[in-house]
C-alpha positions as CSV (number, residue, x, y, z in Angstrom):
1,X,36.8,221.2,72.1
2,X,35.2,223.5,69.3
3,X,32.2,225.4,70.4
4,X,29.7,227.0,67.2
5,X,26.7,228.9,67.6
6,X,24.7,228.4,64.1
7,X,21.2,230.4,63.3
8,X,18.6,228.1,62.7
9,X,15.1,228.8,61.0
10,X,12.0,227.2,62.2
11,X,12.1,226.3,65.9
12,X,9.4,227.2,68.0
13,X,8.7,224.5,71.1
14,X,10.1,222.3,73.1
15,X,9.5,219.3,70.5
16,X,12.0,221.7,68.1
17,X,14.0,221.8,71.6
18,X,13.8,218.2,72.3
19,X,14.4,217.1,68.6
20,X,17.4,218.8,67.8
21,X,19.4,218.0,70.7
22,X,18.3,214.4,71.0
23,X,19.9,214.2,67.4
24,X,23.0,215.9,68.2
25,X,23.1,213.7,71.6
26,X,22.8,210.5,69.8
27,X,25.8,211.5,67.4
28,X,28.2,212.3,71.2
29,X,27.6,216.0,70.6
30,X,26.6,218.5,73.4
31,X,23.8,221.1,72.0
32,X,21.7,223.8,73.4
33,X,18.9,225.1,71.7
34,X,17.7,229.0,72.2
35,X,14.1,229.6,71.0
36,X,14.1,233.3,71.6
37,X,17.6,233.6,69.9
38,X,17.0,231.2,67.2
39,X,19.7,229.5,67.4
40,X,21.8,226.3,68.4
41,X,25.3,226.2,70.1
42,X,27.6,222.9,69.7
43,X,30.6,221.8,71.8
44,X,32.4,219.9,69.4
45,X,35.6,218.3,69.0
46,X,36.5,219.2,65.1
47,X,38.8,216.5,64.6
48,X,35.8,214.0,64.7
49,X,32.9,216.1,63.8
50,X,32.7,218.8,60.9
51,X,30.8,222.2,61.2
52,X,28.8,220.3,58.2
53,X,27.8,217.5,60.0
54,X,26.4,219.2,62.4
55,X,24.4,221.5,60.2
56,X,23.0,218.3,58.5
57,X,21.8,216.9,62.0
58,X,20.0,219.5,62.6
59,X,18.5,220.1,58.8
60,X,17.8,216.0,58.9
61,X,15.4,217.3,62.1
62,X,13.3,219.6,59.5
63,X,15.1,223.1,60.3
64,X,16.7,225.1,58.3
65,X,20.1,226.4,58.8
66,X,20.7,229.5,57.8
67,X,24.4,230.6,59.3
């Protein structure tokens, strides 16, 4: 299992919370969301999943990634 922590612009509440890591759920990935950090951690395993998948997830949600 891979494990990313990516910076993402735009989150602010627990829908931004909810939103992103129902998305990543629905796909079989585990995410976390930090508000005060800004950003998003992934546990992923990288032989089914690429770093840009997941980054499109969570710009499908309306989020920008920035890192």
């Amino acid at each position: 299992m891979e494990q990313v922590t990516i910076k993402v612009e735009g989150m602010s509440c627990m829908h931004c919370v909810n939103s992103i890591e129902g998305a990543l759920k629905e796909r079989n990935l585990k995410g976390s969301v930090d508000l005060q950090a800004g950003t998003v951690t992934v546990q992923y395993a990288a032989d089914k999943t690429s770093l840009a998948q997941i980054k499109e997830i969570i710009e499908e949600q309306g989020y920008d990634v920035v890192a």
